[in-house]
C-alpha positions as CSV (number, residue, x, y, z in Angstrom):
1,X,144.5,117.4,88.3
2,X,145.2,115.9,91.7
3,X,142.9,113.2,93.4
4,X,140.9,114.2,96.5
5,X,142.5,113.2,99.3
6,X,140.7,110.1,101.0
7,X,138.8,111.4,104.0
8,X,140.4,110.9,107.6
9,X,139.1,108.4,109.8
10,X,137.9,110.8,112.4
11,X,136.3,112.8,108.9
12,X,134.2,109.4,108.1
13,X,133.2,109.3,111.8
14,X,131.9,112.3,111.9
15,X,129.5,112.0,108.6
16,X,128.4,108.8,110.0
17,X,126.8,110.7,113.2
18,X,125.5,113.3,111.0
19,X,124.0,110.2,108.9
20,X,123.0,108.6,111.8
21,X,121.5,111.0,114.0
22,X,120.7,113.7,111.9
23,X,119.2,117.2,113.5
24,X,119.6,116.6,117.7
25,X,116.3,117.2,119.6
26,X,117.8,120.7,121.1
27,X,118.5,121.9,118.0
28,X,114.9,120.9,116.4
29,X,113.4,122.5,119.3
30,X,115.2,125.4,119.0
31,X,114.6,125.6,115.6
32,X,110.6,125.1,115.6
33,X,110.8,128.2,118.9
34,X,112.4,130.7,116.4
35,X,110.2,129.3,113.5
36,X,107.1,129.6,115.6
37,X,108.0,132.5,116.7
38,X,108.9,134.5,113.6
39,X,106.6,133.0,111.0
40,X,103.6,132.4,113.3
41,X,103.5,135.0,115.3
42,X,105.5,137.8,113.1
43,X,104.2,137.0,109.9
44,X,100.7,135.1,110.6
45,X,99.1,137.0,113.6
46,X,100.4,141.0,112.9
47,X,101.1,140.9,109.6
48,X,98.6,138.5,107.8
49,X,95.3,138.9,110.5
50,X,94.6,142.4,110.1
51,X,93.6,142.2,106.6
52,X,91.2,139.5,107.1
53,X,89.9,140.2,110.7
54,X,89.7,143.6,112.4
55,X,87.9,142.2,115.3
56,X,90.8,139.4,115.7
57,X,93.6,142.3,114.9
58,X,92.7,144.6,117.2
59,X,91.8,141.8,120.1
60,X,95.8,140.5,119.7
61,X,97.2,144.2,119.4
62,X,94.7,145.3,122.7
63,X,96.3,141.7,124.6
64,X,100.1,141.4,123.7
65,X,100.9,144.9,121.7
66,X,99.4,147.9,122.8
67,X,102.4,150.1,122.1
68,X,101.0,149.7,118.4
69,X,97.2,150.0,119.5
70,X,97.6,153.4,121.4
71,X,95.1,154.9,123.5
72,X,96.7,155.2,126.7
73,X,98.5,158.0,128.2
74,X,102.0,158.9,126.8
75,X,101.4,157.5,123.6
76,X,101.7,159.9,120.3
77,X,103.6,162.3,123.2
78,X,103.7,165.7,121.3
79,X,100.6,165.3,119.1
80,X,96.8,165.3,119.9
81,X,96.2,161.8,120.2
82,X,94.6,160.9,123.7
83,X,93.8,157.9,125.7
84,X,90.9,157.3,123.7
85,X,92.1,158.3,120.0
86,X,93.7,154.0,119.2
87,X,95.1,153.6,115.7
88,X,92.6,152.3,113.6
89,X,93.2,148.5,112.1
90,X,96.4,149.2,109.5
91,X,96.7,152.7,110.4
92,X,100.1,154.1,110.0
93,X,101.7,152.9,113.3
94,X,99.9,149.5,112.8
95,X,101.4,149.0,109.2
96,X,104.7,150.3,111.0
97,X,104.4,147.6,113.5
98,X,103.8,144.9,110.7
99,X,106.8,146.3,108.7
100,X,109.1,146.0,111.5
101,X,108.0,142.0,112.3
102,X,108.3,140.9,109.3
103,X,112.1,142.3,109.7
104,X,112.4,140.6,113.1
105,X,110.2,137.1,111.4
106,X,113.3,137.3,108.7
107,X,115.8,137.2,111.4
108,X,114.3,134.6,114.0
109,X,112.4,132.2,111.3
110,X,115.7,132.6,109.0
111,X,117.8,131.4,111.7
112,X,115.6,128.5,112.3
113,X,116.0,127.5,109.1
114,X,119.7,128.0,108.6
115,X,119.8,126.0,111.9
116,X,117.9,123.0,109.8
117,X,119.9,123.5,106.9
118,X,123.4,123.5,108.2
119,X,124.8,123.6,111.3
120,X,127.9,124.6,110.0
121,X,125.7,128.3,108.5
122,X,123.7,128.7,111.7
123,X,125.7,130.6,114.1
124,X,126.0,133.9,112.4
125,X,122.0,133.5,112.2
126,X,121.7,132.5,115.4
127,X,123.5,135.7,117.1
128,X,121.5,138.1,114.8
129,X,117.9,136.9,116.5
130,X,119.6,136.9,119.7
131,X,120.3,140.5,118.9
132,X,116.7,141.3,117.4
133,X,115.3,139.8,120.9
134,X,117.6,142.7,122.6
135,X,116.1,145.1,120.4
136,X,112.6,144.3,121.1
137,X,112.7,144.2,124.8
138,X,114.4,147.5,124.8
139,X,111.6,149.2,122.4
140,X,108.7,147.4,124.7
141,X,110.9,148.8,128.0
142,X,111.1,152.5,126.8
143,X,107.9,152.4,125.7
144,X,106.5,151.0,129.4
145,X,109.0,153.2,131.7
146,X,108.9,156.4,129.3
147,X,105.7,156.5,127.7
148,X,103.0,155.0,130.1
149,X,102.4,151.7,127.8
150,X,100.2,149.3,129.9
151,X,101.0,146.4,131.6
152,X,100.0,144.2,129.1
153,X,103.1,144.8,127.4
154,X,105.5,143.2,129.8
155,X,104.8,139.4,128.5
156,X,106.1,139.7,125.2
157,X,109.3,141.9,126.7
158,X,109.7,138.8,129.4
159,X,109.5,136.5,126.2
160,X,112.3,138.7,124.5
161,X,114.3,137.2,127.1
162,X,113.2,133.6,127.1
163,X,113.8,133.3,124.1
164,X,117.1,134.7,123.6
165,X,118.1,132.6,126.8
166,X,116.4,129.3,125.3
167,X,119.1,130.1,122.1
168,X,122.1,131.0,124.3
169,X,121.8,127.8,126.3
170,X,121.1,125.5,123.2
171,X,124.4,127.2,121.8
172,X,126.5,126.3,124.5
173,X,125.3,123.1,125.5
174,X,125.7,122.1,121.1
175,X,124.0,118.9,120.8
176,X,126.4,116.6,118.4
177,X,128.7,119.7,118.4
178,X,125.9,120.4,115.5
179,X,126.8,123.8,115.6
180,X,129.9,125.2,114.3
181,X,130.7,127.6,116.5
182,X,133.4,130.6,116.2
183,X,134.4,132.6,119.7
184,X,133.6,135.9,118.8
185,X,129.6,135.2,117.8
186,X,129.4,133.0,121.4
187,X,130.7,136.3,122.6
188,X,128.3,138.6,121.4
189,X,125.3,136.2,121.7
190,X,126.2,136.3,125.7
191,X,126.3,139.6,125.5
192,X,123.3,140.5,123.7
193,X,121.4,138.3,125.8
194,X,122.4,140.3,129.1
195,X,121.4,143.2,127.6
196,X,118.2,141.9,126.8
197,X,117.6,140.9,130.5
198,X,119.1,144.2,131.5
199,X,116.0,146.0,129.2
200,X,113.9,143.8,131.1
201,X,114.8,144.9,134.4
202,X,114.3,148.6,133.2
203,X,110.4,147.5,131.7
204,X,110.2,145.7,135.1
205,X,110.9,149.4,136.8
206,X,108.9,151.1,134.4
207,X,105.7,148.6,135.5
208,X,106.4,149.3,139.2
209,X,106.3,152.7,138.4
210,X,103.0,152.6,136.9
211,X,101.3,150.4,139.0
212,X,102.5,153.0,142.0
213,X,101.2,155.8,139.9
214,X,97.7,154.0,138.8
215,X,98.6,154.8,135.0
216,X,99.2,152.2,132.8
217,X,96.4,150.0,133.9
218,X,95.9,146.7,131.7
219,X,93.2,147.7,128.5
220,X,91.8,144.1,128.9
């Protein structure tokens, strides 16, 4: 069998920032956003709350997501639910909305991690919870322009797109060149991201609309 090869001099240069420097700050703030965001938030307040608090489940779905709370006009379009029929604490569109963020907490937390781990593993991650913020504005944006969903909704859609902007920009600006970064992924996370502030704009239209119309009022 062959020796290794001795490492290059720009190879050893390169391990000894990585040994000196270690995670940059962008990157660990980055990292603790999508971490915050997918385990706290995700996984701790709508998926873990409900089970021990009622009182505290329904108080964060009433304040950040009453597209999973109901009782407002559009909502269960097509059935007999009415403004004043909510879903009860883990009622079927409740556990539906906890099944789908412990999806999105996979792909935003994961990333964070992978982000810690290796910045060499992180882009591919990285574009995926860029994407998952896309998909959330969108649903909060159809809900608000289509279905009536109050105001209250539009925070968490306008976060959709702080976040995913807060990712792009750390991407680009690569701290340490810590990330390993391949063209088509940078491609798609652009993308992605103007996508996400294009469902905003269409939530944005859909509050207008409702604030003209007097439906949609805030349920706080």
């Amino acid at each position: 069998m062959e020796p290794s090869p001795l490492p290059t001099p720009d190879a050893l240069d390169s391990i000894a920032v990585v040994a000196t420097d270690g995670l940059p700050g962008s990157m660990l703030a980055m990292a603790i956003m999508l971490m915050f965001h997918g385990f706290f938030l995700d996984v701790l307040v709508i998926g873990v709350v409900p089970f021990f608090s009622v009182a505290a489940a329904a108080a964060s779905r009433k304040a950040l997501f009453p597209w999973c709370l109901g009782g407002y006009s559009g909502f269960g379009e097509g059935d007999s639910r009415s403004r004043d029929d909510p879903v009860p604490n883990l009622g079927p569109a409740h556990r539906r909305f906890m099944s789908e963020n412990a999806a999105y907490a996979c792909l935003r937390g994961g990333a964070g991690l992978y982000v810690i781990y290796s910045g060499s593993l992180a882009m591919p991650a990285l574009t995926m919870a860029v994407i998952s913020h896309f998909l959330e504005a969108l649903s909060i944006a159809w809900e608000i322009f289509k279905y009536n969903a109050p105001v209250d909704a539009a925070p968490p859609m306008t976060l959709m797109g702080i976040f995913s902007t807060w990712t792009l920009l750390t991407v680009m600006n690569n701290s340490g060149s810590y990330i390993a970064i391949d063209d088509v992924s940078l491609v798609v996370m652009k993308v992605f991201v103007g996508l996400t502030w294009t469902a905003w704009l269409w939530g944005v239209v859909g509050v207008i609309k409702l604030k003209r119309s007097g439906v949609g009022k805030s349920m706080q």
